[in-house]
Residue frames as a rotation matrix with the C-alpha (Angstrom) as fourth column:
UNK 1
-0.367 0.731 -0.575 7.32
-0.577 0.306 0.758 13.53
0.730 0.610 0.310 1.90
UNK 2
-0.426 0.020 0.904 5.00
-0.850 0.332 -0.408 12.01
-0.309 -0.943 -0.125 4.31
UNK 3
-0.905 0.173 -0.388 4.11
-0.025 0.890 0.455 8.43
0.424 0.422 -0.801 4.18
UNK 4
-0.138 0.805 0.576 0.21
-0.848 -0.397 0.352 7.81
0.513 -0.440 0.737 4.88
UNK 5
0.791 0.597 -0.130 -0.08
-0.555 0.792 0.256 4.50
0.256 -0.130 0.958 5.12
UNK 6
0.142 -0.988 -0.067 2.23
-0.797 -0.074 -0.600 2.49
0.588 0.139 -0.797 7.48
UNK 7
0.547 0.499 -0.672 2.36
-0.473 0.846 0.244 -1.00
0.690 0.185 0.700 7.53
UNK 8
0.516 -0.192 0.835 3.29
-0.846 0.043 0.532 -3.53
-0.138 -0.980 -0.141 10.65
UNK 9
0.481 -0.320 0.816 4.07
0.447 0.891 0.085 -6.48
-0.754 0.323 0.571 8.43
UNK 10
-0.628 -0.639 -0.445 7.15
-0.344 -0.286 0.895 -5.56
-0.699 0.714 -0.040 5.76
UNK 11
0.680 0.389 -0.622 6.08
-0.573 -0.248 -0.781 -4.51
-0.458 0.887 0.055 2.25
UNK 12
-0.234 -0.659 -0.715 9.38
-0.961 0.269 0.067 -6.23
0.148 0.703 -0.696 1.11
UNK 13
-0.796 0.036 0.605 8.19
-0.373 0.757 -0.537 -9.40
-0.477 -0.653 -0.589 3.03
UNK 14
0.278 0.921 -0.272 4.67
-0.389 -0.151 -0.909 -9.22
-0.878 0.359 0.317 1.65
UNK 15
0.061 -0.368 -0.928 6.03
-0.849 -0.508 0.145 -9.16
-0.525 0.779 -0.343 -1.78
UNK 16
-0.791 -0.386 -0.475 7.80
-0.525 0.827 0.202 -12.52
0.315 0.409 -0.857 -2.07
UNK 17
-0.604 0.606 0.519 3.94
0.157 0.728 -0.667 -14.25
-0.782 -0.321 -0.535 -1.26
UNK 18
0.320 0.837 -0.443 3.01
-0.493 -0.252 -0.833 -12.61
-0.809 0.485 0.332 -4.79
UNK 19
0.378 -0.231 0.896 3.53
0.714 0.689 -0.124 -13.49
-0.589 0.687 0.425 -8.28
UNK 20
0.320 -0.441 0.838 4.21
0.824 -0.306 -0.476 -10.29
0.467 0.843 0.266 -9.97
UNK 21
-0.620 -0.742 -0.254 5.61
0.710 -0.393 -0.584 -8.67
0.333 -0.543 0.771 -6.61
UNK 22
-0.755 0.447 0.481 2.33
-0.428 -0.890 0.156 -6.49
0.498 -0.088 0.863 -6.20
UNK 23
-0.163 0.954 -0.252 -0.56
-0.771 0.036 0.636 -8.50
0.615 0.298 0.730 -6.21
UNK 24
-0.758 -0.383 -0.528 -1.99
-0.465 0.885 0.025 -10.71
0.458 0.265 -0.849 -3.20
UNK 25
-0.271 0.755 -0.597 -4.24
0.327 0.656 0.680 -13.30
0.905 -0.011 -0.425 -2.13
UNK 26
-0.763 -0.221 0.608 -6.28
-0.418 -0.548 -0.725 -12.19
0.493 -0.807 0.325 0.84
UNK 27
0.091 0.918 -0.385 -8.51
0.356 0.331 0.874 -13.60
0.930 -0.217 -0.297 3.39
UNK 28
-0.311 0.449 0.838 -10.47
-0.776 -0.628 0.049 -11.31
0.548 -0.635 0.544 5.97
UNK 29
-0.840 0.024 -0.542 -10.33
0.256 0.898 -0.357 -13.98
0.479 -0.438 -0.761 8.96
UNK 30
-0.797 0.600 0.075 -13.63
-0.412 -0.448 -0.794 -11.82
-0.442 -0.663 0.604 10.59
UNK 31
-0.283 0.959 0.022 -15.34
-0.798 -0.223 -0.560 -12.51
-0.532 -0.176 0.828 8.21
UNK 32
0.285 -0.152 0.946 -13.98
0.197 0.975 0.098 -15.06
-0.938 0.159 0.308 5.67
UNK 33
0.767 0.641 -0.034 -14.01
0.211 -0.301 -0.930 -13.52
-0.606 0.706 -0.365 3.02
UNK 34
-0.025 -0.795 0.606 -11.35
0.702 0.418 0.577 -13.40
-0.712 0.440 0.548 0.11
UNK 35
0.775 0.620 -0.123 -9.76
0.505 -0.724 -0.470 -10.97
-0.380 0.302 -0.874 -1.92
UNK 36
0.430 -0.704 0.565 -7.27
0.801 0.010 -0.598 -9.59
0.416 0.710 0.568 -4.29
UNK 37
0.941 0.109 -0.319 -4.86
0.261 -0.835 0.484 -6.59
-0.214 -0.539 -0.815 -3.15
UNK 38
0.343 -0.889 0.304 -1.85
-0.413 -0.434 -0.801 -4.53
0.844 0.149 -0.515 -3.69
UNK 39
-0.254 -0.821 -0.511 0.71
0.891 0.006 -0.454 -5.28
0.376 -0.570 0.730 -1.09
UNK 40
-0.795 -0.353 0.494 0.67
0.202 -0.921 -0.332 -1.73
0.572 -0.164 0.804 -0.41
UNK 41
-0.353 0.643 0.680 -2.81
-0.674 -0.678 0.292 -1.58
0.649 -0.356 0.673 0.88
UNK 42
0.718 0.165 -0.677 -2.91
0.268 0.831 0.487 -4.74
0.643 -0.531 0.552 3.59
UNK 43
0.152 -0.868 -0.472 -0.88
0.912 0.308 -0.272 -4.96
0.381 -0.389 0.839 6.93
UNK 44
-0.840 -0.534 -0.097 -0.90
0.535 -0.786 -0.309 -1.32
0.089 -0.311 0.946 7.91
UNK 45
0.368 0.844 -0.390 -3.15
0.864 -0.466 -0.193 1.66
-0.344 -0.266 -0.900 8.80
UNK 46
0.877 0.248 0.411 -2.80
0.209 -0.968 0.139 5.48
0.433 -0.036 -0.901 8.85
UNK 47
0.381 -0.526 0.761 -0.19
-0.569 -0.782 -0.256 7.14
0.729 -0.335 -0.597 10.71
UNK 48
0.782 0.257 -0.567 0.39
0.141 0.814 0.563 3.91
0.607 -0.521 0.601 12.63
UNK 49
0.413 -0.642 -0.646 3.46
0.895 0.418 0.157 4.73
0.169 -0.643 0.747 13.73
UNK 50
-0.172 -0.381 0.908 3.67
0.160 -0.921 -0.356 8.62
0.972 0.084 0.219 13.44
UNK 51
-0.444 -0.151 -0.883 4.67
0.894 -0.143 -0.425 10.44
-0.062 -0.978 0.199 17.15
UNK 52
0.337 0.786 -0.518 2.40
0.817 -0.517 -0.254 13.33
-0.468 -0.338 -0.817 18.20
UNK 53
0.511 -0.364 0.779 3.19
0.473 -0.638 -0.608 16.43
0.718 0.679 -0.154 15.60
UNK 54
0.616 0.403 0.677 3.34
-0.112 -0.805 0.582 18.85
0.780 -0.435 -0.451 18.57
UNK 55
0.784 -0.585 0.208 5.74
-0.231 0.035 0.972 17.36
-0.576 -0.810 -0.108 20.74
UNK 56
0.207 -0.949 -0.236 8.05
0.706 -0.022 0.708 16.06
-0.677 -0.314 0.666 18.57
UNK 57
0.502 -0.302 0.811 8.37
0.687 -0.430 -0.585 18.99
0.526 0.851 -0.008 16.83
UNK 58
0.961 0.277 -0.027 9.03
0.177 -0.534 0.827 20.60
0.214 -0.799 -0.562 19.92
UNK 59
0.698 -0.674 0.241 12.00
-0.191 0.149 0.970 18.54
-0.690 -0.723 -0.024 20.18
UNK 60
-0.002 -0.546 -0.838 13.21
-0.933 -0.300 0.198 18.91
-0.359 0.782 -0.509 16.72
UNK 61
-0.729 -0.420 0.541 12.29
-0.345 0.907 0.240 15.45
-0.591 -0.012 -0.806 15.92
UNK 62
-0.757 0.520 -0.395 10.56
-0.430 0.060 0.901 14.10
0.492 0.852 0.178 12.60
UNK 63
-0.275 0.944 0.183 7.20
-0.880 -0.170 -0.444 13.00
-0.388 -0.283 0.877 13.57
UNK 64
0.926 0.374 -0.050 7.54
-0.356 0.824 -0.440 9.79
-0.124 0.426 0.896 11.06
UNK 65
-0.237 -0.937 0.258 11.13
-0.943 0.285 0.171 8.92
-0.234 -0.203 -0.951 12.60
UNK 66
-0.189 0.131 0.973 9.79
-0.397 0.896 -0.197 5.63
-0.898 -0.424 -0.117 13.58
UNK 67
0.829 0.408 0.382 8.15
0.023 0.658 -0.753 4.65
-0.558 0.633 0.536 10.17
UNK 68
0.774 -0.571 -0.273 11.81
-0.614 -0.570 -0.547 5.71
0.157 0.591 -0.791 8.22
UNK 69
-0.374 -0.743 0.555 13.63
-0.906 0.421 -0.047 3.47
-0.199 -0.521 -0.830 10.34
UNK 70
-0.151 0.162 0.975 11.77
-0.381 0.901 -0.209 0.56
-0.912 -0.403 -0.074 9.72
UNK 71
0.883 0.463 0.082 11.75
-0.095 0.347 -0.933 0.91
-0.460 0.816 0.351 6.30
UNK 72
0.119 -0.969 -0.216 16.02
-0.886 -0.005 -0.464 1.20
0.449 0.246 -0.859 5.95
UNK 73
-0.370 -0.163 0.914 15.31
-0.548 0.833 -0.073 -2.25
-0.750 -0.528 -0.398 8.03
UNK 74
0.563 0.777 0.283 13.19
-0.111 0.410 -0.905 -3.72
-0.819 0.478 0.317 5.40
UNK 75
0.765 -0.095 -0.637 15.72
-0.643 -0.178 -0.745 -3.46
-0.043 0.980 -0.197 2.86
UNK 76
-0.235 -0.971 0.051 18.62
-0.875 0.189 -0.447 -4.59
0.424 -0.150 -0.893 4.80
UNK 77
-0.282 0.223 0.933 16.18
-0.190 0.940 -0.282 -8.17
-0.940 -0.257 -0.223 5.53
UNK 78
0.718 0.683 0.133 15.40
-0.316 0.490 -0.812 -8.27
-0.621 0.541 0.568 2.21
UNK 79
0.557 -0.683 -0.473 18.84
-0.767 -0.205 -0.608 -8.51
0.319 0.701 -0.638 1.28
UNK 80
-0.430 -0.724 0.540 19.68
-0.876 0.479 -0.055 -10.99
-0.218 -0.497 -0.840 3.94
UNK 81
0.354 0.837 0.417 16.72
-0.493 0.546 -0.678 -13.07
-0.795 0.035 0.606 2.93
UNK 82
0.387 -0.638 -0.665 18.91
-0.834 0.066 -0.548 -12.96
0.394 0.767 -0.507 -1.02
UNK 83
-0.330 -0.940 -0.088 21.82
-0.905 0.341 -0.256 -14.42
0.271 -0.004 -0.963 0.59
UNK 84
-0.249 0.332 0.910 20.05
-0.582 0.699 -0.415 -17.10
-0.774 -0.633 0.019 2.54
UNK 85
0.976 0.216 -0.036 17.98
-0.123 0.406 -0.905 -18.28
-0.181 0.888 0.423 -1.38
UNK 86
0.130 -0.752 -0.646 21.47
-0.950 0.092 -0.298 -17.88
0.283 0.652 -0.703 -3.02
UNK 87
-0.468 -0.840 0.276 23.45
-0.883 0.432 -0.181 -19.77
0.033 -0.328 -0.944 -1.00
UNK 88
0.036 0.786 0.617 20.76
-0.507 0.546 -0.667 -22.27
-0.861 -0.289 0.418 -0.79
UNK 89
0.770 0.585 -0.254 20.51
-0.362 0.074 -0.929 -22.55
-0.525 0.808 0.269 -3.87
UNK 90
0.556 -0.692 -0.461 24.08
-0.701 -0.091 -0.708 -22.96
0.447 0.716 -0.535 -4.80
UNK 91
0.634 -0.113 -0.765 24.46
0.292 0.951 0.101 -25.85
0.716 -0.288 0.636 -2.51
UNK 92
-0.587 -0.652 0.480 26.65
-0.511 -0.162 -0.844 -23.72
0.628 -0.741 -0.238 0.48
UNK 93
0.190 0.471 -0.862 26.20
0.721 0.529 0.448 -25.75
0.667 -0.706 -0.239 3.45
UNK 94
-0.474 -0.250 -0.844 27.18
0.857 -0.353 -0.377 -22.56
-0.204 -0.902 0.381 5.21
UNK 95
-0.005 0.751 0.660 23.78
0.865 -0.328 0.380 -20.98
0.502 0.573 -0.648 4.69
UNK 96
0.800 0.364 0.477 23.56
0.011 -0.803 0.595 -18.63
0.600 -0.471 -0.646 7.82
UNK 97
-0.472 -0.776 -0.419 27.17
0.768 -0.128 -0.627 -17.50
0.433 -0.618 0.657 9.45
UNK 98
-0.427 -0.034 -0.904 26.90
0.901 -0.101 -0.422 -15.79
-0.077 -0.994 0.074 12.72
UNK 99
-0.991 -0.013 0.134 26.31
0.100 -0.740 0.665 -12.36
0.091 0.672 0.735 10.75
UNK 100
-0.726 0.586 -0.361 23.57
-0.472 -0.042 0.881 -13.32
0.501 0.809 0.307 9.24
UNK 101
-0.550 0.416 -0.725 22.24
0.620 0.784 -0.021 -14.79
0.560 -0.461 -0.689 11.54
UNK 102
-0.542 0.244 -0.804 21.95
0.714 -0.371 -0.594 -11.95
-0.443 -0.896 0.027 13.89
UNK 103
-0.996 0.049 -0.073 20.53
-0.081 -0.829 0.553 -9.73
-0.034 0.557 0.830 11.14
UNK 104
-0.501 0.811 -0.303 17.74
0.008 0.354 0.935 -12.01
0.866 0.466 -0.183 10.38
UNK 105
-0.605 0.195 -0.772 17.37
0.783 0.320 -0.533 -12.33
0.143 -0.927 -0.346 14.44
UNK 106
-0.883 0.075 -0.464 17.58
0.072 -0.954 -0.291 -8.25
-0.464 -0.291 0.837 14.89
UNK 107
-0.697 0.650 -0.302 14.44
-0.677 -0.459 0.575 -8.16
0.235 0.606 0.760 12.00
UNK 108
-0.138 0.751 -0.646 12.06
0.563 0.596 0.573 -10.96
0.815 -0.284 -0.505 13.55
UNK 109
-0.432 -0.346 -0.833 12.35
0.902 -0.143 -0.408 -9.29
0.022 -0.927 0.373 16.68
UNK 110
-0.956 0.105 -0.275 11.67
-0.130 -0.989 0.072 -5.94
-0.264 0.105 0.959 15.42
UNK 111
-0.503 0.798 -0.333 8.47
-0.046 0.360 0.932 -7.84
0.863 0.484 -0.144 13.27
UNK 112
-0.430 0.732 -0.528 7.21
0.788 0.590 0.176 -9.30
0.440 -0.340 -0.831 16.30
UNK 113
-0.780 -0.220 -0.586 7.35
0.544 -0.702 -0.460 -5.79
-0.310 -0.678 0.667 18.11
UNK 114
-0.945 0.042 -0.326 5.49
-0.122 -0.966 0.229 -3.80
-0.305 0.256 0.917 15.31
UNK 115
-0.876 0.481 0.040 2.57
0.373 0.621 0.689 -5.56
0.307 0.618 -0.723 14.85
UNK 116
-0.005 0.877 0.480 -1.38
-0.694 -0.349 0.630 -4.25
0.720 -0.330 0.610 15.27
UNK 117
0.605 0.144 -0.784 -1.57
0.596 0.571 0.564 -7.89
0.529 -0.808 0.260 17.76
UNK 118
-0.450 -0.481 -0.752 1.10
0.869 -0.042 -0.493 -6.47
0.206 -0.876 0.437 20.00
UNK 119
-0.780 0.097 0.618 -0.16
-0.195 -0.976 -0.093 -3.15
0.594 -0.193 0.781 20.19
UNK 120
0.344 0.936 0.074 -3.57
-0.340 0.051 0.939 -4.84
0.875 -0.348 0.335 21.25
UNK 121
-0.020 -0.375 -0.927 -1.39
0.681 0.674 -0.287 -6.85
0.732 -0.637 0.242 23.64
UNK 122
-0.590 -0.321 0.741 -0.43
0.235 -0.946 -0.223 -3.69
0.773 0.042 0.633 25.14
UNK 123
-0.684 0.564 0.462 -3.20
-0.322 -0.802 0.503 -2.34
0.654 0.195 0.731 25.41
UNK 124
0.322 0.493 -0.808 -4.93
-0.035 0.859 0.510 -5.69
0.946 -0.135 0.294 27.08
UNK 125
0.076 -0.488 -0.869 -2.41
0.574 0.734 -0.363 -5.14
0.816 -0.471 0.336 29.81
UNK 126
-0.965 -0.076 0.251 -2.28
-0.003 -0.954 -0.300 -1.85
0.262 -0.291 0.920 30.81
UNK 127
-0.032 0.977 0.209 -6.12
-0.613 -0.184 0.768 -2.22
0.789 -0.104 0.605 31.32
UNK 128
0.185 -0.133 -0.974 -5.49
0.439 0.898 -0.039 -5.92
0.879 -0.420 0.225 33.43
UNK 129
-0.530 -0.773 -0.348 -2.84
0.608 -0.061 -0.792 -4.04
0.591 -0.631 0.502 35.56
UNK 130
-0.855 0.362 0.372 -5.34
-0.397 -0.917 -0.021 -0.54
0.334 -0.166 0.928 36.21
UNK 131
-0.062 0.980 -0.191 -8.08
-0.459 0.142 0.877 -3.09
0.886 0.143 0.441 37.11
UNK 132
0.221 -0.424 -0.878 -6.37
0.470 0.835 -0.285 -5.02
0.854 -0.350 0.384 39.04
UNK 133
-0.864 -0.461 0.205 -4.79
0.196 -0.681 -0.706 -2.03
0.465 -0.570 0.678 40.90
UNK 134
-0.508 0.722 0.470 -8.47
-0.726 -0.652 0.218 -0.37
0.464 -0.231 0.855 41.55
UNK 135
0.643 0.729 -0.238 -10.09
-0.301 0.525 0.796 -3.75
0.705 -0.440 0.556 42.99
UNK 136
-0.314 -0.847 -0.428 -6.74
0.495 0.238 -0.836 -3.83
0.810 -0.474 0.344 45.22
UNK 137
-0.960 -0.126 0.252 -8.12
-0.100 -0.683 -0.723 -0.80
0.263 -0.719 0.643 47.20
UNK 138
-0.476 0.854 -0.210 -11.66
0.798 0.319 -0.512 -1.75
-0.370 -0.411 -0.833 49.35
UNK 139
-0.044 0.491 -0.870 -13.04
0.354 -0.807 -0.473 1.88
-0.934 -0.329 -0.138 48.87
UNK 140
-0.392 0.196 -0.899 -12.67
-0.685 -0.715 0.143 1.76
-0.615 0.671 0.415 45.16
UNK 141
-0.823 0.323 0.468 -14.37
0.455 0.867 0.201 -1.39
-0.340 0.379 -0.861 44.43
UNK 142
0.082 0.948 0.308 -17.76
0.960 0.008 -0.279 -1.34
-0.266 0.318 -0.910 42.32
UNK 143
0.027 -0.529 -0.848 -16.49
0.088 -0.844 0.529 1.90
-0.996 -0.089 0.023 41.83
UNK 144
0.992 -0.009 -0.129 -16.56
-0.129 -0.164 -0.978 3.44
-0.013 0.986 -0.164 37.08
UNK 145
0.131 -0.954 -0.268 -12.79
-0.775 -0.268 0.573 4.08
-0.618 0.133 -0.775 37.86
UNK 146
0.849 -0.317 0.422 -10.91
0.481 0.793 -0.373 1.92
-0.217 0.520 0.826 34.89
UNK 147
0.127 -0.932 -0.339 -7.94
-0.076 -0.350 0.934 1.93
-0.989 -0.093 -0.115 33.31
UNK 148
0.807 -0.086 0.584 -7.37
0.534 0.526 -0.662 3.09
-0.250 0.846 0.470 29.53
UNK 149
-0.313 -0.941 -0.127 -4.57
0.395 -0.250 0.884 3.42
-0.864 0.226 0.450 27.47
UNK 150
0.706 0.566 -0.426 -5.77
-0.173 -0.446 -0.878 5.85
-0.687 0.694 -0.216 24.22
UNK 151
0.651 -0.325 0.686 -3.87
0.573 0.803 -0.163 5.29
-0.498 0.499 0.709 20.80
UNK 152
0.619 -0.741 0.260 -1.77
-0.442 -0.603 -0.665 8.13
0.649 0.296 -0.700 20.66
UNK 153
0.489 -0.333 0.806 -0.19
-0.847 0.039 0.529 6.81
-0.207 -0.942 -0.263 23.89
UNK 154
0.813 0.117 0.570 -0.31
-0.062 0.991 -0.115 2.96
-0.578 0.058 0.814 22.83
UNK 155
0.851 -0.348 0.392 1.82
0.523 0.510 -0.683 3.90
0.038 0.787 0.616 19.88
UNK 156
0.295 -0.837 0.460 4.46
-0.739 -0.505 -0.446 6.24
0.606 -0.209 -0.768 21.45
UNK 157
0.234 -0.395 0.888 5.13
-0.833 0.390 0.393 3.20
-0.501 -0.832 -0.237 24.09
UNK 158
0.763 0.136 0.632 5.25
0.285 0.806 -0.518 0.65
-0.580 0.575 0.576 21.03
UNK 159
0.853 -0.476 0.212 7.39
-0.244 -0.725 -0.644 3.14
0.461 0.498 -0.735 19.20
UNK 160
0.272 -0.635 0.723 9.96
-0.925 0.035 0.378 3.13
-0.265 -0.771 -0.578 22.49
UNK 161
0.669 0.030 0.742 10.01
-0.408 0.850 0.333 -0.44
-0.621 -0.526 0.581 22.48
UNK 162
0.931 0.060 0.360 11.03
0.282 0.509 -0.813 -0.78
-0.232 0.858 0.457 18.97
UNK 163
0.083 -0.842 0.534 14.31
-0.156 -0.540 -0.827 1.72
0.984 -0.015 -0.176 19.26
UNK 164
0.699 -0.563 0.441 14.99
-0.502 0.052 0.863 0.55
-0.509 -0.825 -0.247 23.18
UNK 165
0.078 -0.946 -0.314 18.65
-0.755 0.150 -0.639 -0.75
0.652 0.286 -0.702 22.51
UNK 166
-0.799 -0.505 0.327 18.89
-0.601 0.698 -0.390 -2.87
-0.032 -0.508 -0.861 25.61
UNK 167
0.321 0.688 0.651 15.18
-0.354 0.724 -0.591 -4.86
-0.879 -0.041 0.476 25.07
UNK 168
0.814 0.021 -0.580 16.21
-0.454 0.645 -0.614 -5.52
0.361 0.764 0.535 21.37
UNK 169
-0.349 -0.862 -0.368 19.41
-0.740 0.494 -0.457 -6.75
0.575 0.113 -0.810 22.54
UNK 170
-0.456 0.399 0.796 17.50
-0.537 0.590 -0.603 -9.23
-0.710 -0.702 -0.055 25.35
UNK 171
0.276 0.961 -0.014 15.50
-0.678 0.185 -0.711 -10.22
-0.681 0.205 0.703 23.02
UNK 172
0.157 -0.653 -0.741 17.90
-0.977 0.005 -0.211 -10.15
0.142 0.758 -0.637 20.09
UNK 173
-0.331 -0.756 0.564 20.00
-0.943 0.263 -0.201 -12.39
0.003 -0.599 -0.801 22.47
UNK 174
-0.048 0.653 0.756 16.90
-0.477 0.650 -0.592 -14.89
-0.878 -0.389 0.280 23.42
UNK 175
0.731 0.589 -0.346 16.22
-0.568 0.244 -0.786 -15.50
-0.378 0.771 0.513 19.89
UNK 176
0.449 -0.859 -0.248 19.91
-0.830 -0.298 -0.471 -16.63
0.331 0.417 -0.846 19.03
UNK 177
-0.609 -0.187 0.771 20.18
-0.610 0.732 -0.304 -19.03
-0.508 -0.655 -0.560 22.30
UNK 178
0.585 0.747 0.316 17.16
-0.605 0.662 -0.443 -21.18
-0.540 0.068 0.839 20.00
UNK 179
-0.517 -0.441 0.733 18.04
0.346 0.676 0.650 -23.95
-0.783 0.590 -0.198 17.56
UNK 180
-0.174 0.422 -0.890 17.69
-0.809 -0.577 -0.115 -22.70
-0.562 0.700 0.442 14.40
UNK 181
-0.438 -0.313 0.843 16.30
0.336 0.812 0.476 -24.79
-0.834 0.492 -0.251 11.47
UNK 182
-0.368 0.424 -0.827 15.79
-0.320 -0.893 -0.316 -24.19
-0.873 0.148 0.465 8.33
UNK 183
-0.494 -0.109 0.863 13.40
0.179 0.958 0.224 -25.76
-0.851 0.265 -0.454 5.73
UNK 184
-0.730 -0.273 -0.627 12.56
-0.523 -0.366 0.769 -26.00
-0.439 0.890 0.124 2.28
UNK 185
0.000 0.981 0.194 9.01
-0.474 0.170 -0.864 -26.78
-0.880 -0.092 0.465 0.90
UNK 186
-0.999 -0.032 0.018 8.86
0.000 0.480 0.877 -29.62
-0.037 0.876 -0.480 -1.94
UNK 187
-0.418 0.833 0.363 5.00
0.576 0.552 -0.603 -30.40
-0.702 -0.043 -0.711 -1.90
UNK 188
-0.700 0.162 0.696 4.14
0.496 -0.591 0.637 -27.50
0.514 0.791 0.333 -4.46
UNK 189
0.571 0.777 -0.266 1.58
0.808 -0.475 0.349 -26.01
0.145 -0.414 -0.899 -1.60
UNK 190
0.213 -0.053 0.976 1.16
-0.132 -0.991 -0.025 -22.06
0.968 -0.123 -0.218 -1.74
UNK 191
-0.542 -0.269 -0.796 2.82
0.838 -0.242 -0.489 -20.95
-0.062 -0.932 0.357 1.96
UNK 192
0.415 0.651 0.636 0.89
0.460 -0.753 0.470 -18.49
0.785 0.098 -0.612 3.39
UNK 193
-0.768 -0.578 -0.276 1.39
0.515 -0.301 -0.803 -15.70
0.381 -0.759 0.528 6.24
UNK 194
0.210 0.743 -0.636 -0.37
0.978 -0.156 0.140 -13.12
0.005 -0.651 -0.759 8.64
UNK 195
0.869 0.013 0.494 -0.96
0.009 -1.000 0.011 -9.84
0.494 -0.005 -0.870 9.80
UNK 196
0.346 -0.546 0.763 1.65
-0.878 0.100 0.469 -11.27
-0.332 -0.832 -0.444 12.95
UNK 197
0.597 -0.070 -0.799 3.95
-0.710 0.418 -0.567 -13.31
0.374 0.906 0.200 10.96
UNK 198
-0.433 -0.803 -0.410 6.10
-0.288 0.554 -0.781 -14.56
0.854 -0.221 -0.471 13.49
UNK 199
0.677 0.634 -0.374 4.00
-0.307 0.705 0.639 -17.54
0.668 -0.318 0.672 14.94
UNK 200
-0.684 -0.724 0.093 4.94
-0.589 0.471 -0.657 -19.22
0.431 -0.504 -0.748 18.59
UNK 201
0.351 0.608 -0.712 3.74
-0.379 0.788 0.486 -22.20
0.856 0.099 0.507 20.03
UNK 202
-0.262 -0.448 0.855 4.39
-0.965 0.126 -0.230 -23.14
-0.004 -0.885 -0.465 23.56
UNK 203
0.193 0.543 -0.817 4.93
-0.428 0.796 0.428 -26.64
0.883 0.267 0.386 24.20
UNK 204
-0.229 0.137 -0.964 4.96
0.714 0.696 -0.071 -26.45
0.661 -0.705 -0.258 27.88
UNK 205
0.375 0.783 0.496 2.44
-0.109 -0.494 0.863 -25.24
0.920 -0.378 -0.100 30.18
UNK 206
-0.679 -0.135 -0.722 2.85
0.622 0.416 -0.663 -23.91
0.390 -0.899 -0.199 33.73
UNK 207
0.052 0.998 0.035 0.16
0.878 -0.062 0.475 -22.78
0.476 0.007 -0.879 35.41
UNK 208
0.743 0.412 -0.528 1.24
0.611 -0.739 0.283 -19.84
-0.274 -0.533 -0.801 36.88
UNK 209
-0.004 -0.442 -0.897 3.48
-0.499 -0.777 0.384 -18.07
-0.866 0.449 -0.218 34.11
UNK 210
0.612 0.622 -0.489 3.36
-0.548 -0.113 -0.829 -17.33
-0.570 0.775 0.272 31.13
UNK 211
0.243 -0.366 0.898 4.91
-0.110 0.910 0.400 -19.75
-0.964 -0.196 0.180 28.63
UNK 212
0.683 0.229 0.694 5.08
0.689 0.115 -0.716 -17.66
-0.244 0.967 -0.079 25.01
UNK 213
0.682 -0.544 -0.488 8.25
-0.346 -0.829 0.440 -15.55
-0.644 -0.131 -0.754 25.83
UNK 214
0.815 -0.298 -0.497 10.63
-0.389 0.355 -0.850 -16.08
0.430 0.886 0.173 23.30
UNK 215
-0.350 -0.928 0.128 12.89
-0.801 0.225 -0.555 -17.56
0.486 -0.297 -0.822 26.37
UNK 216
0.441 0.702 0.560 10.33
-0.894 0.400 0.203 -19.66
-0.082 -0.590 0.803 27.39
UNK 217
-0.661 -0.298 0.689 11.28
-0.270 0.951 0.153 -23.17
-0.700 -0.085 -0.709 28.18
UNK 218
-0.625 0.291 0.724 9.76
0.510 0.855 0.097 -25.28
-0.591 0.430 -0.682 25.21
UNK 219
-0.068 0.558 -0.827 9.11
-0.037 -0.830 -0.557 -22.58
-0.997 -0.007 0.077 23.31
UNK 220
-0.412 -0.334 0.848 8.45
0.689 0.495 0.529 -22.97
-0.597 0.802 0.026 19.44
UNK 221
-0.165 -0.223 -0.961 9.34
-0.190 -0.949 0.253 -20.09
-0.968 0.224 0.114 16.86
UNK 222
0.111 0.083 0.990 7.96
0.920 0.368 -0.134 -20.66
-0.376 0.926 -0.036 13.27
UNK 223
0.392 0.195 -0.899 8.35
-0.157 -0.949 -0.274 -17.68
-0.906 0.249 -0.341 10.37
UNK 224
0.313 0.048 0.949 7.47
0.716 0.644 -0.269 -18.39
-0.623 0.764 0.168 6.70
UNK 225
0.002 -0.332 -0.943 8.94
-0.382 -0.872 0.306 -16.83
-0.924 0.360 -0.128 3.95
UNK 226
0.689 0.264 0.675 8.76
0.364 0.679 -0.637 -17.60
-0.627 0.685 0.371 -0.04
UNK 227
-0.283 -0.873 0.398 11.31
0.759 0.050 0.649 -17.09
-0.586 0.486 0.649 -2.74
């Protein structure tokens, strides 16, 4: 069975920001506008994550590997998410052991990876670098030459990223080395989230690198979640 619609921001995630686990609140930041929705139809596109028919049949490989895998992840954070509420809930002061911890790491990580922003990121660079490259050489200045990256491409190198073993572990790794904290909303305000749910904030600036890696010095990780 193929899946059409496949979504960068977890359906199981999504879920806990409704009331009857389907239904939520939307607002279309382009234009402003507000609006009611399934879960099911926000957060995702077409084939978003499906690998060129033609090759990987070639190579005996499903074509919607990538979206299968990320949905046998989605279950196994919504289950770690459980334990976190329980235990919370049942006074354990030993909300997140080492485990658990790294689970919840291994799925932010993956989140931040799968998102329509990073793809654009991508995409933002690969153009930077090919410009950059072509005003490098005197004889191809002023010159049409550019550099794109089409979106069959964009999403087989996004794809990669998401199943490299040694970048999630770097990453994994980075995310682990933070202080963790975790807090609990009393004010009765609705929490809200995004298309790119996992939100950094840099809170030091050098002028010649970048300063939103998730090892950055003074780097600040936020990622909301409701019961």
């Amino acid at each position: 069975m193929r899946t059409k619609q496949q979504h960068f921001v977890s359906q199981s995630y999504l879920r806990r920001f409704t009331s009857d686990g389907k239904t939520i609140q939307v607002l279309d930041k382009s234009n402003l506008r507000t609006f009611t929705s399934n879960v099911r139809n926000i957060a995702g596109e077409t084939g978003f994550y499906n690998l060129p028919t033609e090759g990987a049949e070639a190579l005996g490989i499903d074509p919607q590997v990538a979206e299968k895998a990320l949905s046998d992840l989605e279950q196994s954070f919504d289950a770690a998410v459980g334990t976190v509420l329980e235990r919370a809930a049942a006074g354990n002061l030993t909300v997140l052991d080492a485990r658990l911890r790294r689970n919840l790491a291994h799925f932010l990580v993956v989140q931040d990876l799968r998102t329509r922003e990073k793809r654009s990121t991508i995409r933002q660079v690969i153009e930077k670098v090919g410009k950059a490259l072509a005003e490098s050489y005197p004889d191809l200045k002023g010159s049409a030459i550019r550099a794109e990256a089409n979106e069959q491409w964009l999403g087989l190198f996004q794809t990669a990223q998401l199943f490299n073993p040694e970048m999630l572990r770097m990453l994994t790794s980075a995310l682990l080395d933070h202080i963790w904290f975790l807090g609990h909303s009393c004010t009765g305000r609705v929490l809200y989230t995004s298309d790119h749910p996992f939100v950094r904030r840099a809170h030091y600036q050098q002028p010649h690198m970048g300063t939103l890696g998730l090892a950055s010095p003074g780097i600040e990780l936020v990622f909301s979640c409701t019961i």
